[in-house]
C-alpha positions in Angstrom: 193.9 9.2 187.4 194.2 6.3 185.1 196.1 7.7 182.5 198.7 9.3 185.2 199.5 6.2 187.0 200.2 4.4 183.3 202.3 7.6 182.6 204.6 7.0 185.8 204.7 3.2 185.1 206.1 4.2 181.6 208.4 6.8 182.9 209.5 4.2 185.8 209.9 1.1 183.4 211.8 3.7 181.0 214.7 5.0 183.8 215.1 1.7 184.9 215.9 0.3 181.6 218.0 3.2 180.6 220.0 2.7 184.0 220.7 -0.9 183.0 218.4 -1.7 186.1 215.7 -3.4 184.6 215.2 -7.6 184.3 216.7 -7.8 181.2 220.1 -6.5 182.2 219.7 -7.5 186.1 218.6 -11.2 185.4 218.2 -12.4 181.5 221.8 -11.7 180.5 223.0 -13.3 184.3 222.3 -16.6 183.1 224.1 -17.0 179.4 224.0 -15.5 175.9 220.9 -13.6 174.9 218.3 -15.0 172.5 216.1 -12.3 173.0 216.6 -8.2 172.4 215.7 -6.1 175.2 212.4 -5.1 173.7 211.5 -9.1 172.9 212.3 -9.5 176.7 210.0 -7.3 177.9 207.6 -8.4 175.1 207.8 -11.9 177.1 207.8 -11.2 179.9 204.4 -9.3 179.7 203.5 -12.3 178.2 204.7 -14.6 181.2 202.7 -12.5 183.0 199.9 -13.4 181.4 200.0 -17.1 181.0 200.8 -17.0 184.3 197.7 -15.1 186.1 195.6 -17.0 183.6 197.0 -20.2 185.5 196.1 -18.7 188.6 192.9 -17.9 187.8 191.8 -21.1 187.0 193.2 -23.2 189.6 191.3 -20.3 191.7 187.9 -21.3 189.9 188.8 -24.7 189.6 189.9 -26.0 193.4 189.6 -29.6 192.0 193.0 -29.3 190.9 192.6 -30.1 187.3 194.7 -27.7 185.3 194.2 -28.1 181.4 197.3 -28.9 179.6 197.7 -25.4 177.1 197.7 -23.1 180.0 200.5 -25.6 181.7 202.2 -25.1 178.7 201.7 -21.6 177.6 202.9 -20.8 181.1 206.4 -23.0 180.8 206.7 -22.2 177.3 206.8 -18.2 178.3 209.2 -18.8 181.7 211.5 -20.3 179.8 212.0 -17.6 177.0 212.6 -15.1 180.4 214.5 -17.6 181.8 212.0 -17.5 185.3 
């Protein structure tokens, strides 16, 4: 069942992109020149994705507030390369 629903994610992710519907084309290009390919956005953007739930977990295990400075800046460094 696994392997299906990461087949229909891939086929889904795919059309969009080849339909000029996915972020890259919808939002990244919106806002100026590129300085990323479409496959380096997408690269990044997983990546945003990333530093960004690693954020969340910790201010979820952490309710003290104190967020350690790399994953503050792993997570700004990575929105701004997808312009978020």
């Amino acid at each position: 069942m696994k392997t299906f629903r990461r087949f229909r994610r891939w086929i889904v992710g795919l059309f969009e992109c080849l339909t000029f519907r996915c972020g890259y084309y919808r939002h990244y290009l919106a806002y100026g020149p590129a300085d990323l390919t479409h496959v380096g956005y997408h690269w990044a953007e997983r990546h945003c994705c990333d530093a960004q739930q690693r954020l969340t977990d910790w201010m979820e295990t952490h309710p003290e507030g104190n967020v350690p400075t790399h994953l503050e800046r792993s997570a700004d460094h990575w929105e701004r390369k997808v312009r978020a």
